[in-house]
N, CA, C and O atoms as a GROMACS GRO file, in nm:
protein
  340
    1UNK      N    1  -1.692   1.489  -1.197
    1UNK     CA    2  -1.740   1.354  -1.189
    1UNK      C    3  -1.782   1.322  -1.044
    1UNK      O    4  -1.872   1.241  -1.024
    2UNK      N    5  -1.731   1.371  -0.964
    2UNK     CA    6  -1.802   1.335  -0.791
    2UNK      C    7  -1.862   1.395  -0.795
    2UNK      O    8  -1.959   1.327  -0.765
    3UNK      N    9  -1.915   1.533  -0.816
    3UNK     CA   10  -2.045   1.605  -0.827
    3UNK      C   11  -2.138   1.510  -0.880
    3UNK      O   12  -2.232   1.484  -0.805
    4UNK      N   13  -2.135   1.451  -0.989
    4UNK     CA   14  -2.227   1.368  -1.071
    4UNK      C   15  -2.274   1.276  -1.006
    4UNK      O   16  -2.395   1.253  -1.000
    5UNK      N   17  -2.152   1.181  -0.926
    5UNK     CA   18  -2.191   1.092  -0.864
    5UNK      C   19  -2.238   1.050  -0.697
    5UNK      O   20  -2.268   0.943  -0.645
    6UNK      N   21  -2.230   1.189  -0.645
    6UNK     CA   22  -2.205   1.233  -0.500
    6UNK      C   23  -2.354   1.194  -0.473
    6UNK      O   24  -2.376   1.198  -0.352
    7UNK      N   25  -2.443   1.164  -0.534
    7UNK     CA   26  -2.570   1.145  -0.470
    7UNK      C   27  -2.632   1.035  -0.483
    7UNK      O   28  -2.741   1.013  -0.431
    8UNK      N   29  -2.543   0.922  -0.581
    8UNK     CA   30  -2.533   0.783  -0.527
    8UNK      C   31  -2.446   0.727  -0.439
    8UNK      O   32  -2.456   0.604  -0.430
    9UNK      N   33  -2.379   0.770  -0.384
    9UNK     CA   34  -2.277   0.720  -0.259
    9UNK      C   35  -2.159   0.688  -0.367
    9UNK      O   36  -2.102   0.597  -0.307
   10UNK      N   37  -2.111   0.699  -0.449
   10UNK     CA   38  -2.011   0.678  -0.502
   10UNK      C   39  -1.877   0.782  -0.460
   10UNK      O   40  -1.922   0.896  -0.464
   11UNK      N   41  -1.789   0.784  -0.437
   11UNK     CA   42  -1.686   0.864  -0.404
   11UNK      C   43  -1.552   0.862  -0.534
   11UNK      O   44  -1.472   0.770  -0.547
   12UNK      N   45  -1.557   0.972  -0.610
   12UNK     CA   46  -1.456   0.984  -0.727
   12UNK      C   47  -1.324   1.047  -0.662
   12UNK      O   48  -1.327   1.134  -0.575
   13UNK      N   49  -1.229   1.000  -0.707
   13UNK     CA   50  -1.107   1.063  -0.616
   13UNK      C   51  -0.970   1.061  -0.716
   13UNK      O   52  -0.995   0.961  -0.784
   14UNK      N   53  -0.878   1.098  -0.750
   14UNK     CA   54  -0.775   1.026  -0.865
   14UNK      C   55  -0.629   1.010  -0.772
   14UNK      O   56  -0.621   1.081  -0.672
   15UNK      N   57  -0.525   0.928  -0.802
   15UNK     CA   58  -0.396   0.916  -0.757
   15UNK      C   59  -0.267   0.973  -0.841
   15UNK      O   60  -0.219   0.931  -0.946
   16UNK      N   61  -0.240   1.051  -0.784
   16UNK     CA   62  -0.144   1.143  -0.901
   16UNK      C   63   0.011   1.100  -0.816
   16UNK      O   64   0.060   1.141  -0.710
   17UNK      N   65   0.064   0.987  -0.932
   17UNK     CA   66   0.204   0.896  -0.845
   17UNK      C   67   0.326   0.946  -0.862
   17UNK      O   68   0.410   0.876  -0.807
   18UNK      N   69   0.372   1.044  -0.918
   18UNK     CA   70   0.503   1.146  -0.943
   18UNK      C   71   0.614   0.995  -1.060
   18UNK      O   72   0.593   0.914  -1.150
   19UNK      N   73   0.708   1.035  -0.986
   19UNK     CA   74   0.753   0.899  -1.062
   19UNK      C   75   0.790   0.786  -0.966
   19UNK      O   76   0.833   0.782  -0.851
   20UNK      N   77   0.738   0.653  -1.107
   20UNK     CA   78   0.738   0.560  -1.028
   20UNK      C   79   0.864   0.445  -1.106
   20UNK      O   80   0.899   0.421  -1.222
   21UNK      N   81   0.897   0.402  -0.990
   21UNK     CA   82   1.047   0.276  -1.027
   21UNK      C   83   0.972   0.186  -1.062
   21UNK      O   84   0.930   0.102  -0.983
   22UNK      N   85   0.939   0.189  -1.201
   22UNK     CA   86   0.924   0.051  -1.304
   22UNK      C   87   0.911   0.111  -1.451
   22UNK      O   88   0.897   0.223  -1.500
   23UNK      N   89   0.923  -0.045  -1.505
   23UNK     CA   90   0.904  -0.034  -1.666
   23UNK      C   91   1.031   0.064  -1.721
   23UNK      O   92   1.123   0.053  -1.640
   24UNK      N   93   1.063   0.144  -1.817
   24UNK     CA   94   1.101   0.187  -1.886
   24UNK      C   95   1.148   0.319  -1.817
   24UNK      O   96   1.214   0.398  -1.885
   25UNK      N   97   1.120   0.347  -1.698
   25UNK     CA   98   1.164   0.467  -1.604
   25UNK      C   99   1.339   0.388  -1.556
   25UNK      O  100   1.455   0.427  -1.566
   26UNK      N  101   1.280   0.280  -1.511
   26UNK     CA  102   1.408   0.199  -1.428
   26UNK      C  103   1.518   0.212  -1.556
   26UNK      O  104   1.631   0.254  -1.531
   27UNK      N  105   1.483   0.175  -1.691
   27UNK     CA  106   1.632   0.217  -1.779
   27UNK      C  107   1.655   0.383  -1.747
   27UNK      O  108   1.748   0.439  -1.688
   28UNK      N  109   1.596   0.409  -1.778
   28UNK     CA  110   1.648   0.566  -1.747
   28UNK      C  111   1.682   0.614  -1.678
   28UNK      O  112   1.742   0.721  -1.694
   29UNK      N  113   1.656   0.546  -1.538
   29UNK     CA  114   1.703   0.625  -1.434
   29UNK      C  115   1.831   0.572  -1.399
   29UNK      O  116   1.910   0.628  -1.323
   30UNK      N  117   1.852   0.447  -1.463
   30UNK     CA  118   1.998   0.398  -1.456
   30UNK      C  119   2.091   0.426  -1.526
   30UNK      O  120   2.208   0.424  -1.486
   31UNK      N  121   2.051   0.461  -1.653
   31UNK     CA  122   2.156   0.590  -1.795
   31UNK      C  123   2.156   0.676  -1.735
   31UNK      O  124   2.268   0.682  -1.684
   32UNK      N  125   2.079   0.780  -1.695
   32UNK     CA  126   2.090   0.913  -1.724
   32UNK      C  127   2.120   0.960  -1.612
   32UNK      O  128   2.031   0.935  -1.530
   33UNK      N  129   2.239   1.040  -1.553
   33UNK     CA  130   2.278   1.091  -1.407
   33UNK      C  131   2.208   1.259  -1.381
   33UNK      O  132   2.212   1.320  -1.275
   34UNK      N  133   2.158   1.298  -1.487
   34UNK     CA  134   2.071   1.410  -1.474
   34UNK      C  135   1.948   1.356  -1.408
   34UNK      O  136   1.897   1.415  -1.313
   35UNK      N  137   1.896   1.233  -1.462
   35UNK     CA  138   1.748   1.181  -1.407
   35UNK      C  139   1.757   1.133  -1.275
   35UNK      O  140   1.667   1.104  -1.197
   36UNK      N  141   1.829   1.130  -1.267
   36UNK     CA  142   1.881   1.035  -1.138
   36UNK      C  143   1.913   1.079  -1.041
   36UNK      O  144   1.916   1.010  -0.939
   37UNK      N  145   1.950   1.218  -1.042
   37UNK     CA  146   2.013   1.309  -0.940
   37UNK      C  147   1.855   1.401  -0.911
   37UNK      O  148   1.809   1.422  -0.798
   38UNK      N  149   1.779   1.452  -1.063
   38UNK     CA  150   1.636   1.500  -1.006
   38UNK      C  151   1.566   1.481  -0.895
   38UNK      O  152   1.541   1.550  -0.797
   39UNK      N  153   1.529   1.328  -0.945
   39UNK     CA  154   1.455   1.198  -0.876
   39UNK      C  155   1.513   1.216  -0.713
   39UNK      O  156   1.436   1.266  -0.631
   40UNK      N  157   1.619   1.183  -0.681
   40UNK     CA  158   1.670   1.172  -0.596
   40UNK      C  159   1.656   1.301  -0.492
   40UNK      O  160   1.675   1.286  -0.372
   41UNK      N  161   1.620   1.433  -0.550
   41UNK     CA  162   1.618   1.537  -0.505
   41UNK      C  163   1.468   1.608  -0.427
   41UNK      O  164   1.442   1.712  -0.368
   42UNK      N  165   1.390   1.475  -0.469
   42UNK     CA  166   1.246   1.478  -0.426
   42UNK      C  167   1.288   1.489  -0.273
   42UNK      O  168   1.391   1.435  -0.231
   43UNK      N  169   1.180   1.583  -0.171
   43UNK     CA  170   1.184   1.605  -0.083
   43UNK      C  171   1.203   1.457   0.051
   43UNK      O  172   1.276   1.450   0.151
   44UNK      N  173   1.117   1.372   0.002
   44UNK     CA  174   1.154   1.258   0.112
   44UNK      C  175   1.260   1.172   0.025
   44UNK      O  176   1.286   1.063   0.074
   45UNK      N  177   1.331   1.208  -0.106
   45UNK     CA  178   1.437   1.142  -0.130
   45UNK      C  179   1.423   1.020  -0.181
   45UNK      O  180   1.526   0.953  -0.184
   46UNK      N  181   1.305   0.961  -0.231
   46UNK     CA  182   1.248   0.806  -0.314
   46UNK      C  183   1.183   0.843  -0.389
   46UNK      O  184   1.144   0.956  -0.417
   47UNK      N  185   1.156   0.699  -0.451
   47UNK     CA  186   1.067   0.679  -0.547
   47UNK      C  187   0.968   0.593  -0.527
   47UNK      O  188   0.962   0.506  -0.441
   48UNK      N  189   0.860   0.632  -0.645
   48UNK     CA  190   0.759   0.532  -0.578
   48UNK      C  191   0.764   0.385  -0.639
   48UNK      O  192   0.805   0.362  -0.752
   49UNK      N  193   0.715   0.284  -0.549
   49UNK     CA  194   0.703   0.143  -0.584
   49UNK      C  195   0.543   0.149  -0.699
   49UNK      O  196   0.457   0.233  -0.726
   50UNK      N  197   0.566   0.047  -0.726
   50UNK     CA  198   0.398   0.002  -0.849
   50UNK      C  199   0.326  -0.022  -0.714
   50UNK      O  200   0.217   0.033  -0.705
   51UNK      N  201   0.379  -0.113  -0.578
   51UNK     CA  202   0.303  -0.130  -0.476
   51UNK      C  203   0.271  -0.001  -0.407
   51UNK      O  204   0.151   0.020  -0.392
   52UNK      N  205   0.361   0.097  -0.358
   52UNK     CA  206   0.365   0.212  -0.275
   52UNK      C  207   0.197   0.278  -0.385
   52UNK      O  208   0.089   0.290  -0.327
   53UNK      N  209   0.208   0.302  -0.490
   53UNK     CA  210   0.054   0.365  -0.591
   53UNK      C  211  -0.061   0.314  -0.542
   53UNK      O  212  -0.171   0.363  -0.516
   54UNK      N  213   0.006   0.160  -0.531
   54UNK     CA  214  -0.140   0.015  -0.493
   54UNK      C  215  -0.197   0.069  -0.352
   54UNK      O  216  -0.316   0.096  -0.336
   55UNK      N  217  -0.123   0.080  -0.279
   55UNK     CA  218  -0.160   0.136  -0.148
   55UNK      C  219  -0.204   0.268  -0.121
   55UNK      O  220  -0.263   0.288  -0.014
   56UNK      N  221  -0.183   0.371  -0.208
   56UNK     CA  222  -0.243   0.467  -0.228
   56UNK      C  223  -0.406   0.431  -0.221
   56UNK      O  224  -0.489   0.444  -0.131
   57UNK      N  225  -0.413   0.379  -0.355
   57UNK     CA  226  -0.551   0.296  -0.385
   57UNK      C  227  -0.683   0.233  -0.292
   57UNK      O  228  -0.806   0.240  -0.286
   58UNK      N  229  -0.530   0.145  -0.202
   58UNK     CA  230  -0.623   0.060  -0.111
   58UNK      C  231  -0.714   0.174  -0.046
   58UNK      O  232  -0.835   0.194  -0.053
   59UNK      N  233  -0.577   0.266   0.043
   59UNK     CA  234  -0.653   0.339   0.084
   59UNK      C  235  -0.724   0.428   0.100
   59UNK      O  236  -0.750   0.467   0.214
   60UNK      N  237  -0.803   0.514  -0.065
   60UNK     CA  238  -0.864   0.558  -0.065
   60UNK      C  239  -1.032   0.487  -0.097
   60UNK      O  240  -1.137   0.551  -0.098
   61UNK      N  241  -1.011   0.306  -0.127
   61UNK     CA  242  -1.106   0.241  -0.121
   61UNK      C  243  -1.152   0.191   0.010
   61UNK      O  244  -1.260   0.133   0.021
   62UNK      N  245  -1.074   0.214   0.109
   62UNK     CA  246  -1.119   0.176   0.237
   62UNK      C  247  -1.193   0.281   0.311
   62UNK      O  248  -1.184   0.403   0.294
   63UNK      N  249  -1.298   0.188   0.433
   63UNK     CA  250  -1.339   0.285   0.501
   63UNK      C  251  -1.323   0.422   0.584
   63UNK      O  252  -1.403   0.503   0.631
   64UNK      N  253  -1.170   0.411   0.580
   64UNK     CA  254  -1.043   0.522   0.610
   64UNK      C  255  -1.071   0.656   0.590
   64UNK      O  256  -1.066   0.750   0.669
   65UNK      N  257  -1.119   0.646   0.400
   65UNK     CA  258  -1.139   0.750   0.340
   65UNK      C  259  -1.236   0.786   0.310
   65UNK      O  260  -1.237   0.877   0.227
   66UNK      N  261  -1.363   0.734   0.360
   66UNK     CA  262  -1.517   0.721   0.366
   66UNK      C  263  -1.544   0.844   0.341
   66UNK      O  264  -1.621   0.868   0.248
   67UNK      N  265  -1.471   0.981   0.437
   67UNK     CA  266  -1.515   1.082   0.408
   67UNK      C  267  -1.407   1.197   0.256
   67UNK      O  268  -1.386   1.317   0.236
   68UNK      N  269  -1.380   1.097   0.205
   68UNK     CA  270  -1.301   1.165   0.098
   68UNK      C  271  -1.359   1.137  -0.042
   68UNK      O  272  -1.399   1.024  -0.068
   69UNK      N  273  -1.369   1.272  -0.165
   69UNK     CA  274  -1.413   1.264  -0.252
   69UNK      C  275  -1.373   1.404  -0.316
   69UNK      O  276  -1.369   1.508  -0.252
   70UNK      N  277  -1.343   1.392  -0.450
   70UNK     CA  278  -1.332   1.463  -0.529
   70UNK      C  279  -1.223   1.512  -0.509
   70UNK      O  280  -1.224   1.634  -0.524
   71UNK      N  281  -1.086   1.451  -0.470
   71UNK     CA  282  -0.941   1.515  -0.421
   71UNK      C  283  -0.882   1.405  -0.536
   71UNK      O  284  -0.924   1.310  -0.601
   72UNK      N  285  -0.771   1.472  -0.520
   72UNK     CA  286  -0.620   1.451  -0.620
   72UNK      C  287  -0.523   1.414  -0.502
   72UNK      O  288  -0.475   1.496  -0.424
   73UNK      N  289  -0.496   1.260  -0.501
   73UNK     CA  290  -0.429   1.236  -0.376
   73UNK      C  291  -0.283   1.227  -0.469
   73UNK      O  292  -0.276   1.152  -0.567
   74UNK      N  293  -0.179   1.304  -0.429
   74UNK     CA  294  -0.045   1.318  -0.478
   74UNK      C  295   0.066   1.200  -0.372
   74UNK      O  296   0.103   1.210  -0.255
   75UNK      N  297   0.082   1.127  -0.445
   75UNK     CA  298   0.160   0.999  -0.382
   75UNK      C  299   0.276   0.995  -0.467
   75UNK      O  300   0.304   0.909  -0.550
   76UNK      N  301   0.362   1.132  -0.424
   76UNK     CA  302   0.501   1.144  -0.486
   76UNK      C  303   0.630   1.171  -0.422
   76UNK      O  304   0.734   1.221  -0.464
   77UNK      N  305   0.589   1.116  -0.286
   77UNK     CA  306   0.714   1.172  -0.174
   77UNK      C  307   0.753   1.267  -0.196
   77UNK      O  308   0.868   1.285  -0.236
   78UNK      N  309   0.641   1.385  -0.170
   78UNK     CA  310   0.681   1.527  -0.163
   78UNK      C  311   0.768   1.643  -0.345
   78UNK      O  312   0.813   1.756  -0.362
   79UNK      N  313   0.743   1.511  -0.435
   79UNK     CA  314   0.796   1.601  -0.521
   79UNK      C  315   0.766   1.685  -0.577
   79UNK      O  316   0.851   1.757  -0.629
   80UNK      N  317   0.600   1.716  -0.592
   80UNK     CA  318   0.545   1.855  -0.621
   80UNK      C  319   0.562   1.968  -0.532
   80UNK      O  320   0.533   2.085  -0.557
   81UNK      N  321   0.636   1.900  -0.376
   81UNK     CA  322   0.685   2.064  -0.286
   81UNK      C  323   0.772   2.102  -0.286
   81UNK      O  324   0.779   2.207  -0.222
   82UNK      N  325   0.889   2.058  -0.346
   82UNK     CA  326   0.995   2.115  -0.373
   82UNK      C  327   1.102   2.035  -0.389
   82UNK      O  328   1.073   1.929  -0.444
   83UNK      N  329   1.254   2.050  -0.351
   83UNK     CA  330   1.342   1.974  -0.346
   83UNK      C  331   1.404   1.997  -0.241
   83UNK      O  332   1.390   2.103  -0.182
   84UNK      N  333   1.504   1.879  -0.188
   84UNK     CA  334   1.642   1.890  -0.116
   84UNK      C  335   1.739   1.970  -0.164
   84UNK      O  336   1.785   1.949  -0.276
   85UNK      N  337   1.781   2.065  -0.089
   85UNK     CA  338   1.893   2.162  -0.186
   85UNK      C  339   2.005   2.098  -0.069
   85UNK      O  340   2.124   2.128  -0.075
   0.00000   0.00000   0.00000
């Protein structure tokens, strides 16, 4: 899709948010001490806010990221690199 659109100035980009503290995650992560200990094991040790995603957002709509397109911005405090052992 940025190929497609790369030659109207459009910039395609997606936000990939790992897990995020709301809705129906927040029961679960408060039952379940397996989920909870995972989560927790993410490399910077949080979770993400609905705002912390929003800001992802902002800033790949800002002039910031002017030169960014066609990336997978991972806004998961490090949980696709591994864990805290």
């Amino acid at each position: 899709m940025a190929l497609e659109y790369a030659s109207t100035g459009i910039r395609v980009n997606v936000v990939s948010p790992g897990n995020v503290a709301a809705g129906s995650s927040l029961k679960v992560f408060e039952e379940d001490p397996a989920y909870r200990e995972f989560v927790l094991r993410v490399s910077l040790g949080k979770r993400n806010s609905p705002e912390s995603i929003a800001d992802a957002f902002v800033f790949l709509c800002s002039p910031l990221a002017s030169e960014i397109s066609g990336q997978i911005l991972s806004a998961d405090y490090g949980s696709g690199v591994g864990n805290r052992l």
